[in-house]
N, CA, C and O atoms as CSV, one atom per row, in Angstrom:
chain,resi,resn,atom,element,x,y,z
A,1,UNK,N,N,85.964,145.361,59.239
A,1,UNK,CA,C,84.931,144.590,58.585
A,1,UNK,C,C,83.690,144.646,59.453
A,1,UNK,O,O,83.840,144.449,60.659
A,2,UNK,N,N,82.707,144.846,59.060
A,2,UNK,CA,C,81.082,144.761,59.233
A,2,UNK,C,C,80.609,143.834,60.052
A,2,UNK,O,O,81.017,142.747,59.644
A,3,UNK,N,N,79.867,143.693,61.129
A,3,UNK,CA,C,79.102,142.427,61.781
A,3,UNK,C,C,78.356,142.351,60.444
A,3,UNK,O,O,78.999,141.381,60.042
A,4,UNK,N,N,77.762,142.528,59.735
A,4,UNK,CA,C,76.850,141.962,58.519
A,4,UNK,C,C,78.033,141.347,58.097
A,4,UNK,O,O,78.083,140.207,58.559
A,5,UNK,N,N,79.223,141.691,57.258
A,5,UNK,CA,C,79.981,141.012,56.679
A,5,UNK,C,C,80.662,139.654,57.230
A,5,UNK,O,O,81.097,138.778,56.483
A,6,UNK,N,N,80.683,139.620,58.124
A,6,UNK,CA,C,81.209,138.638,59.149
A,6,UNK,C,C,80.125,137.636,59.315
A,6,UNK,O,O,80.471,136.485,59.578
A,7,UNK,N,N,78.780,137.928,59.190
A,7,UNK,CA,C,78.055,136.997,59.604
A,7,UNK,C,C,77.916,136.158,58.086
A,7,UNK,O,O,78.026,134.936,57.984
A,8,UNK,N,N,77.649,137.109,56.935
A,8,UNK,CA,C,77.751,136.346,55.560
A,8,UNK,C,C,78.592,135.593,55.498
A,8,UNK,O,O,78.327,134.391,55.515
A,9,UNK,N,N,79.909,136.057,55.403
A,9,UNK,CA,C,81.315,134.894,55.489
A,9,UNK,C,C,80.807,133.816,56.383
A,9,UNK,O,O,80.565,132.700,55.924
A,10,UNK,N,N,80.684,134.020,57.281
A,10,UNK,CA,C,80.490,132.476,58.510
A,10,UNK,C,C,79.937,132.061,57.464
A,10,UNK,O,O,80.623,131.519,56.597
A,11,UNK,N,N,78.428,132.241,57.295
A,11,UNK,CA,C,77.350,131.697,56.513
A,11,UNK,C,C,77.612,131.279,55.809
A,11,UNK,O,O,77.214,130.120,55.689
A,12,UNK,N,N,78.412,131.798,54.846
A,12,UNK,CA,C,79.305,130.953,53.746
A,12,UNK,C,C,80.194,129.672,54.171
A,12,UNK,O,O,79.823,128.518,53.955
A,13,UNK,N,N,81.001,129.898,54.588
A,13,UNK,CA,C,81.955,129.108,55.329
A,13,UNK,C,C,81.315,127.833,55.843
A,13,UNK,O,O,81.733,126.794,55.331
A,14,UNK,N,N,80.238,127.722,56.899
A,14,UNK,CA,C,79.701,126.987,56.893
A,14,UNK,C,C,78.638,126.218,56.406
A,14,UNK,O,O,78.121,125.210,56.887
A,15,UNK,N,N,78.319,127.005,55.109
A,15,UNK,CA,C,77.846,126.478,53.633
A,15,UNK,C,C,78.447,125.430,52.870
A,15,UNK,O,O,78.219,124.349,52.327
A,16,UNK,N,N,79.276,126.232,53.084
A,16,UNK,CA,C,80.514,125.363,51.771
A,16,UNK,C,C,81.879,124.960,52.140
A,16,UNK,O,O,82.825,125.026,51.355
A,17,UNK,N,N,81.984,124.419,53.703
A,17,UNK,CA,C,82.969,123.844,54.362
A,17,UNK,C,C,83.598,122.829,53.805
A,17,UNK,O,O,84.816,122.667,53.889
A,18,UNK,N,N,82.824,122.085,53.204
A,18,UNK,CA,C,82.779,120.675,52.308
A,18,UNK,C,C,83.753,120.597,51.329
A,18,UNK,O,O,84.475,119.624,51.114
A,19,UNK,N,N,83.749,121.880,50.621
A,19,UNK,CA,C,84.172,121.824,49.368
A,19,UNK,C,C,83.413,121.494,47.973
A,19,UNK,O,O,82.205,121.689,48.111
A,20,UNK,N,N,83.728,121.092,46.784
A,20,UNK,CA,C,82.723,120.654,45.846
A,20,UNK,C,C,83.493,119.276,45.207
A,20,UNK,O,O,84.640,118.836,45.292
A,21,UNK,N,N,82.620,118.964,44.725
A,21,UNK,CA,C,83.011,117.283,44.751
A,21,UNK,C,C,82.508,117.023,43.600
A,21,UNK,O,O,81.686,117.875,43.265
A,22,UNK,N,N,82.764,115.659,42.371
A,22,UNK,CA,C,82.050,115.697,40.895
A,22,UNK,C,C,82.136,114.283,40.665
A,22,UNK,O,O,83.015,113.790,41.372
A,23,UNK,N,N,81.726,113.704,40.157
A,23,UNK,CA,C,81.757,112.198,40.575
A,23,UNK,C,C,81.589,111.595,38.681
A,23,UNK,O,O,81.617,110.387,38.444
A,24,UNK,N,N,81.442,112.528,37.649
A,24,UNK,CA,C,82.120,112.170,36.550
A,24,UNK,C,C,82.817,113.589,35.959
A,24,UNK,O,O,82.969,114.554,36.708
A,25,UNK,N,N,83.217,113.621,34.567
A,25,UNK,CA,C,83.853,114.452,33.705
A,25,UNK,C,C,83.160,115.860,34.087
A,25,UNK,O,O,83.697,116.905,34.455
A,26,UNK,N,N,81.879,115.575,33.895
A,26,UNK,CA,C,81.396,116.986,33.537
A,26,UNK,C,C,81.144,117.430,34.952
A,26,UNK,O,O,81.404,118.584,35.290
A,27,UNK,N,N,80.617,116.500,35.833
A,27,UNK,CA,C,80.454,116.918,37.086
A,27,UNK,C,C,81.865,117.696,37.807
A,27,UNK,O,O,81.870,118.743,38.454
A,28,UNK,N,N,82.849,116.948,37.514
A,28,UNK,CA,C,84.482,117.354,38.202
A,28,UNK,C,C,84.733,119.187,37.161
A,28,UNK,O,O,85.510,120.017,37.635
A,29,UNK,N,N,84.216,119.389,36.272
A,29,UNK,CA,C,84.755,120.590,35.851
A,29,UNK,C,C,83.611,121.963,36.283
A,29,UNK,O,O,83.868,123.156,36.439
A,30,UNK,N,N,82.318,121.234,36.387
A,30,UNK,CA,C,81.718,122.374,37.178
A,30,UNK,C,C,82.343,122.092,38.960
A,30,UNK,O,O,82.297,123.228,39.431
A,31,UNK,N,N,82.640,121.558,39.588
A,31,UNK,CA,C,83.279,121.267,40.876
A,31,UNK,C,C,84.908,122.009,41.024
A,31,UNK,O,O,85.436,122.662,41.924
A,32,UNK,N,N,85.225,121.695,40.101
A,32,UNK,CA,C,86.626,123.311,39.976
A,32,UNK,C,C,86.357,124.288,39.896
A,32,UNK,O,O,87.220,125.136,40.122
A,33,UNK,N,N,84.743,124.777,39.459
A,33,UNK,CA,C,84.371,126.179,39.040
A,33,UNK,C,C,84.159,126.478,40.514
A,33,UNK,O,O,84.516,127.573,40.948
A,34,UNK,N,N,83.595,125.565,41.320
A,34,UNK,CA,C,83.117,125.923,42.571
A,34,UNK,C,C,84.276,125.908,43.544
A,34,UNK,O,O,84.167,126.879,44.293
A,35,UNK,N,N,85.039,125.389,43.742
A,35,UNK,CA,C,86.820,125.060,44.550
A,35,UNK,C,C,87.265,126.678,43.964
A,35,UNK,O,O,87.691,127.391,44.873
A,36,UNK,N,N,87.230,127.215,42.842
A,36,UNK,CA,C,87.855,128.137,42.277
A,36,UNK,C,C,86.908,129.172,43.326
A,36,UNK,O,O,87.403,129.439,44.421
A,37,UNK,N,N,85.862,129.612,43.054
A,37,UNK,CA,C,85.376,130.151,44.088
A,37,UNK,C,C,84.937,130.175,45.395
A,37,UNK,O,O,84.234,131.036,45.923
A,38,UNK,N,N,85.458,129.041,45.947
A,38,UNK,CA,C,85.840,129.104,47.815
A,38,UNK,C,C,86.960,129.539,47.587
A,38,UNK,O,O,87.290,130.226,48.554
A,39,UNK,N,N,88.039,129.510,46.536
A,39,UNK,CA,C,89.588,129.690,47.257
A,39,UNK,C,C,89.924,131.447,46.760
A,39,UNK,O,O,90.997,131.970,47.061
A,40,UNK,N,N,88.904,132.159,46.024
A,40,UNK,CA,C,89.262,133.129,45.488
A,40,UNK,C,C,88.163,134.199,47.055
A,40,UNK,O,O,88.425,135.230,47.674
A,41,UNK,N,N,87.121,133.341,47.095
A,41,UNK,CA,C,86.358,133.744,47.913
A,41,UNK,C,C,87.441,134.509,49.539
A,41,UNK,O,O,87.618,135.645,49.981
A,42,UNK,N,N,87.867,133.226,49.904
A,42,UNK,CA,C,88.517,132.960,51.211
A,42,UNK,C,C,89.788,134.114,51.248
A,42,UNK,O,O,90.116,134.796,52.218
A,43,UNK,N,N,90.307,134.111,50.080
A,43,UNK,CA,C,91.254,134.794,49.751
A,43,UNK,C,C,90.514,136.463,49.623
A,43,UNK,O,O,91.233,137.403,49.960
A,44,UNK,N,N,89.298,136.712,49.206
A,44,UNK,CA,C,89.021,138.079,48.931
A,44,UNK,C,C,88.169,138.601,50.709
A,44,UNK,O,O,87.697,139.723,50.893
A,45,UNK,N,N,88.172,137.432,51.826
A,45,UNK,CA,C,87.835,137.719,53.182
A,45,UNK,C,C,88.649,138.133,53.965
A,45,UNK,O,O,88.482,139.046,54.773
A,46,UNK,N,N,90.112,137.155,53.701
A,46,UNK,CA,C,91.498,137.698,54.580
A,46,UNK,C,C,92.075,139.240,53.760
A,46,UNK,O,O,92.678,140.184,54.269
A,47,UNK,N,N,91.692,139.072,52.548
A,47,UNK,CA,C,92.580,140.926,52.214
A,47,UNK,C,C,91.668,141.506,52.756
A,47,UNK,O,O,92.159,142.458,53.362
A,48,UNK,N,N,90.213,141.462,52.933
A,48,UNK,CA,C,89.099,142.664,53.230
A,48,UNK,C,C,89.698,142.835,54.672
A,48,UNK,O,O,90.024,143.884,55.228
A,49,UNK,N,N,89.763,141.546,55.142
A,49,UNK,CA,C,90.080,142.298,56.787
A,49,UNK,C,C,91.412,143.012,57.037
A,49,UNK,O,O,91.563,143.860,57.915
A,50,UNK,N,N,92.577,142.507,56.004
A,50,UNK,CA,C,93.297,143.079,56.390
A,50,UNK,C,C,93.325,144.219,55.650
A,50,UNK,O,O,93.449,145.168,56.424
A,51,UNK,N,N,93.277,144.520,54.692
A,51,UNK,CA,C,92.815,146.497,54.136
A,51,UNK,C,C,92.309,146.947,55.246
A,51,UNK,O,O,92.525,148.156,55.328
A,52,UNK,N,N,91.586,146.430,56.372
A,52,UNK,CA,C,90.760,147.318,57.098
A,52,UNK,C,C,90.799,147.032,58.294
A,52,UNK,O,O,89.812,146.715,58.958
A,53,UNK,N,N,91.852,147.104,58.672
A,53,UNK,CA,C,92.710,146.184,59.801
A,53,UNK,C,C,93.014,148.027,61.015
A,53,UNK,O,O,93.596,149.082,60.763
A,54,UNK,N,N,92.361,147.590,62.072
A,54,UNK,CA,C,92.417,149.172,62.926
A,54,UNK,C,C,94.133,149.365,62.891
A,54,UNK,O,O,94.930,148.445,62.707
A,55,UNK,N,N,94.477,150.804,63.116
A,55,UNK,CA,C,95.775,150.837,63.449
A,55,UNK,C,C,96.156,150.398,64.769
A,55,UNK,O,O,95.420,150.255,65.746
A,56,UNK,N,N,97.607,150.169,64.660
A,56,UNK,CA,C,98.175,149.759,66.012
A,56,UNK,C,C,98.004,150.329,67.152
A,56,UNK,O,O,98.315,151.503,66.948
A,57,UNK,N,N,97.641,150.192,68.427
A,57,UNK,CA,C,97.516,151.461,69.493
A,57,UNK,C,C,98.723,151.179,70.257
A,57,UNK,O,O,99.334,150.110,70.281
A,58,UNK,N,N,99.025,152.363,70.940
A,58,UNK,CA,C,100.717,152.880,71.400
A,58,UNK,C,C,100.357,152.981,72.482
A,58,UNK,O,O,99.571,153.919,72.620
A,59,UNK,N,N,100.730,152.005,74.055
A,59,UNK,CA,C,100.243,152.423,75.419
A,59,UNK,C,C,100.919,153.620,75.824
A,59,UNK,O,O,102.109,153.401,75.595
A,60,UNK,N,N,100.804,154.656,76.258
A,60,UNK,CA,C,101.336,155.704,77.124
A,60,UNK,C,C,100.934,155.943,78.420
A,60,UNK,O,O,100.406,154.984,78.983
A,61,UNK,N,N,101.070,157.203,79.183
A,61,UNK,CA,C,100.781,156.500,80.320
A,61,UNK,C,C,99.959,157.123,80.783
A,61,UNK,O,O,99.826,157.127,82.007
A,62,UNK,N,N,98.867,158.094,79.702
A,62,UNK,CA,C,97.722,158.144,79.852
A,62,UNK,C,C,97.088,157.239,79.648
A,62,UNK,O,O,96.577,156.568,80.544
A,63,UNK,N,N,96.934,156.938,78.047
A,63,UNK,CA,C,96.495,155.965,77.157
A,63,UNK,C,C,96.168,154.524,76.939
A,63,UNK,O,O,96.725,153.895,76.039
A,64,UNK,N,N,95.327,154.007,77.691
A,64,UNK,CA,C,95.749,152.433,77.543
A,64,UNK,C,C,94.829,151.694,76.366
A,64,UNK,O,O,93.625,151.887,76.202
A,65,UNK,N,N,95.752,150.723,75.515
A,65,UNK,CA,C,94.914,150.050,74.895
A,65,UNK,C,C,94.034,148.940,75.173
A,65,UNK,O,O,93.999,148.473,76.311
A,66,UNK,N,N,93.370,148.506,74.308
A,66,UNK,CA,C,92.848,147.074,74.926
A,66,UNK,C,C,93.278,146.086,73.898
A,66,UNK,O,O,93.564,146.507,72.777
A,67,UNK,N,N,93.373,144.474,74.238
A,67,UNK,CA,C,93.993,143.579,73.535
A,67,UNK,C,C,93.218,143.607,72.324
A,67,UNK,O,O,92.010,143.774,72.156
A,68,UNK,N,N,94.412,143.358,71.300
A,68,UNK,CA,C,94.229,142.784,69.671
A,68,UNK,C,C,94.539,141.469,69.326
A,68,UNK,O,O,95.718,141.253,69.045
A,69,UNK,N,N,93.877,140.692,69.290
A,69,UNK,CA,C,94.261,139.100,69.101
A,69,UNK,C,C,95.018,139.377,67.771
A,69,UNK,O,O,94.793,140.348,67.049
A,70,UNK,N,N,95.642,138.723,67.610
A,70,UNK,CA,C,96.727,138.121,66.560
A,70,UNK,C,C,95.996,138.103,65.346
A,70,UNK,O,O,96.240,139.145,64.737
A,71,UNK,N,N,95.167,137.341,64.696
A,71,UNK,CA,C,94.311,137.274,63.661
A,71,UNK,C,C,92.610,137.435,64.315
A,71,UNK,O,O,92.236,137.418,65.487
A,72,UNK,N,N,91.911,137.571,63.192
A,72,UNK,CA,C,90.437,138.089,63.477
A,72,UNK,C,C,89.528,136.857,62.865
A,72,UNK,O,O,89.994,135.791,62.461
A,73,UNK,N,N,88.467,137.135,62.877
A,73,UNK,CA,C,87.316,135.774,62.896
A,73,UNK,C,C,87.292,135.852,61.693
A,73,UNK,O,O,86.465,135.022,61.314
A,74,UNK,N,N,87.834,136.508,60.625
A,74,UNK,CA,C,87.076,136.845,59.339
A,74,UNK,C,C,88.185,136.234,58.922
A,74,UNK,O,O,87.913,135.395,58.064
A,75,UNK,N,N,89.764,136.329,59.267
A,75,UNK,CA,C,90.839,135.545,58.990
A,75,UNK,C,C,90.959,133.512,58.912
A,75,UNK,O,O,91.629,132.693,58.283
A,76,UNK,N,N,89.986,133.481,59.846
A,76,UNK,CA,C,89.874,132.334,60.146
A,76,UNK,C,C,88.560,131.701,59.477
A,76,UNK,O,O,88.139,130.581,59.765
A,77,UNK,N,N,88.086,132.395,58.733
A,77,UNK,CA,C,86.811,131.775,57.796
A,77,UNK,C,C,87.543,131.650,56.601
A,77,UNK,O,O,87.866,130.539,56.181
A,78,UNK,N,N,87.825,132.665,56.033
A,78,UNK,CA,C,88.868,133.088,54.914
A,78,UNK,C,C,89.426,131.941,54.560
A,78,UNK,O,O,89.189,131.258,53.564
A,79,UNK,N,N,90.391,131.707,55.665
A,79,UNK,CA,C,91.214,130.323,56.050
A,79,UNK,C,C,90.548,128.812,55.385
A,79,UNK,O,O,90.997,128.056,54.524
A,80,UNK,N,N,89.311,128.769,56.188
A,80,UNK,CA,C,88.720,127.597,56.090
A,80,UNK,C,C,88.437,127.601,54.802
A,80,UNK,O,O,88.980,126.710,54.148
A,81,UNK,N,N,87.543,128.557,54.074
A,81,UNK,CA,C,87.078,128.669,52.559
A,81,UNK,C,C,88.327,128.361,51.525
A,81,UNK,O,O,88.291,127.653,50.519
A,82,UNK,N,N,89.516,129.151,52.104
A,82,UNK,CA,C,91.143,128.387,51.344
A,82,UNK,C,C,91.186,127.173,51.309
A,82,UNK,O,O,91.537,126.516,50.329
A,83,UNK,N,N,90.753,126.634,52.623
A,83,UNK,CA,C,91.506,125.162,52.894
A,83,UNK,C,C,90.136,124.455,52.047
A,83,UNK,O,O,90.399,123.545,51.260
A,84,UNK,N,N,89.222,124.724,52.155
A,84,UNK,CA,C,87.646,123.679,51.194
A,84,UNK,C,C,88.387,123.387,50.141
A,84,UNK,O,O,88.947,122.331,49.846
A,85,UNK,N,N,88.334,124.771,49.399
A,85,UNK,CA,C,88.510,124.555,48.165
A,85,UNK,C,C,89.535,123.940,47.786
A,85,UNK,O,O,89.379,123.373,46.704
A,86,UNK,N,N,90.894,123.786,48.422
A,86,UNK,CA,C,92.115,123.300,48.241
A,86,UNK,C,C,91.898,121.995,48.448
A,86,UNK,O,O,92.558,121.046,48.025
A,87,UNK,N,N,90.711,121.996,49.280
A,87,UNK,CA,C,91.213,120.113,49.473
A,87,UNK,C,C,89.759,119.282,48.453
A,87,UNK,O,O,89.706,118.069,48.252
A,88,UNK,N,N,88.846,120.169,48.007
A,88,UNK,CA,C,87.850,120.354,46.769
A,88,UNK,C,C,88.854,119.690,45.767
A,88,UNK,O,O,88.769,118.486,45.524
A,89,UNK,N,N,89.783,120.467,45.202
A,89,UNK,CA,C,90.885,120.685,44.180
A,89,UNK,C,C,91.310,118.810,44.411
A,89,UNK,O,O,90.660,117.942,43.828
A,90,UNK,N,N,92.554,118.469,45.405
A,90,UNK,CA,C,92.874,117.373,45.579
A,90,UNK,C,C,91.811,115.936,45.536
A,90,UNK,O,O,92.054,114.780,45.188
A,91,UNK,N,N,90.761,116.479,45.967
A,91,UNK,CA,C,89.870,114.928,45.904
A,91,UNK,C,C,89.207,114.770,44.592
A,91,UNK,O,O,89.282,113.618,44.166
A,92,UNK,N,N,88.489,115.727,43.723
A,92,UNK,CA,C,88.472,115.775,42.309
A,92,UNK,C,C,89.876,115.380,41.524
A,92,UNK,O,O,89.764,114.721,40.490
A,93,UNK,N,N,90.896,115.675,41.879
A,93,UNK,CA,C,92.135,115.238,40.939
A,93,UNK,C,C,92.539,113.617,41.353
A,93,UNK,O,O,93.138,112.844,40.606
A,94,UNK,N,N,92.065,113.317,42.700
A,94,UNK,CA,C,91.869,111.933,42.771
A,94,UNK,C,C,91.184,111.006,42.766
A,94,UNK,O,O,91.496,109.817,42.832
A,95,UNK,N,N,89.944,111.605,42.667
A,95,UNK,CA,C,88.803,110.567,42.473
A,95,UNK,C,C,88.576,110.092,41.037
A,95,UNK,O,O,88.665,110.870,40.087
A,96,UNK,N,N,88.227,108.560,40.879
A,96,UNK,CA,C,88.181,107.824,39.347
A,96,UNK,C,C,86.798,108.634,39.524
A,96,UNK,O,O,86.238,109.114,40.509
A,97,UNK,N,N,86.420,108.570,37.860
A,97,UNK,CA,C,84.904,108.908,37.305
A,97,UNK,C,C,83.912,107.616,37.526
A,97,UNK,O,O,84.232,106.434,37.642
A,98,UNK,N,N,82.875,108.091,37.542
A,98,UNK,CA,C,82.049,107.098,37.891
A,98,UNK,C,C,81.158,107.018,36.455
A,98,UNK,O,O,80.653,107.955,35.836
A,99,UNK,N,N,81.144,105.759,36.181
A,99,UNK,CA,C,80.772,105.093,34.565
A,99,UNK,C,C,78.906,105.055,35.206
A,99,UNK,O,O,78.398,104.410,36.124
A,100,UNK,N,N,78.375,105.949,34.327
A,100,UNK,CA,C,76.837,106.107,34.250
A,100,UNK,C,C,76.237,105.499,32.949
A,100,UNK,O,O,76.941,105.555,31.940
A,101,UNK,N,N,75.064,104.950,32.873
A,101,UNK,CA,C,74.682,104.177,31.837
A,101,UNK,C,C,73.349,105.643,31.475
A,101,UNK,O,O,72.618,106.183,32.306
A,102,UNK,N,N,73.423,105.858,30.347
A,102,UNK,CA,C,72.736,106.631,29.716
A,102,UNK,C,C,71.641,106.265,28.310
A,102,UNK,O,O,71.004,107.171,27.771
């Protein structure tokens, strides 16, 4: 994955850390549209990195590699954009509507 791509995701990520939130009917169903896209989002950051994930390196005793952390930064935005929207999802399914005078 791209330093450009990596920096968008953050950007995102810390855009829309929050989640989306709706505070009556109509507000709560555009607020799933938005939960729907952090969690499809987050989800389309962790496959990009991993489709494009370097191969494994094999030490020999010419050859030395250098360390591969376990997961990557793009895994861990991914992550967060999963977890918004998931917890987006739960506070809309629990929050009462709020009665507006029109």
């Amino acid at each position: 994955m791209g330093t450009s791509s990596r920096a968008i995701a953050a950007l995102m990520a810390c855009a829309l850390v929050t989640g989306c939130f709706g505070y009556n009917k109509s507000a709560k169903r555009w607020a799933y549209v938005g939960d729907t896209i952090l969690v499809l989002g987050g989800g389309g950051v962790i496959a990009g990195d991993l489709a494009t994930k370097d191969k494994a390196c094999m030490d020999t005793g010419t050859t030395k590699c250098e360390y591969q952390p376990p997961f990557s930064g793009a895994i861990v935005v991914g992550a967060v954009l999963v977890a918004a929207g998931l917890f987006g999802y739960v506070f809309n399914a629990t929050r009462d509507n709020v009665k507006t005078s029109r």
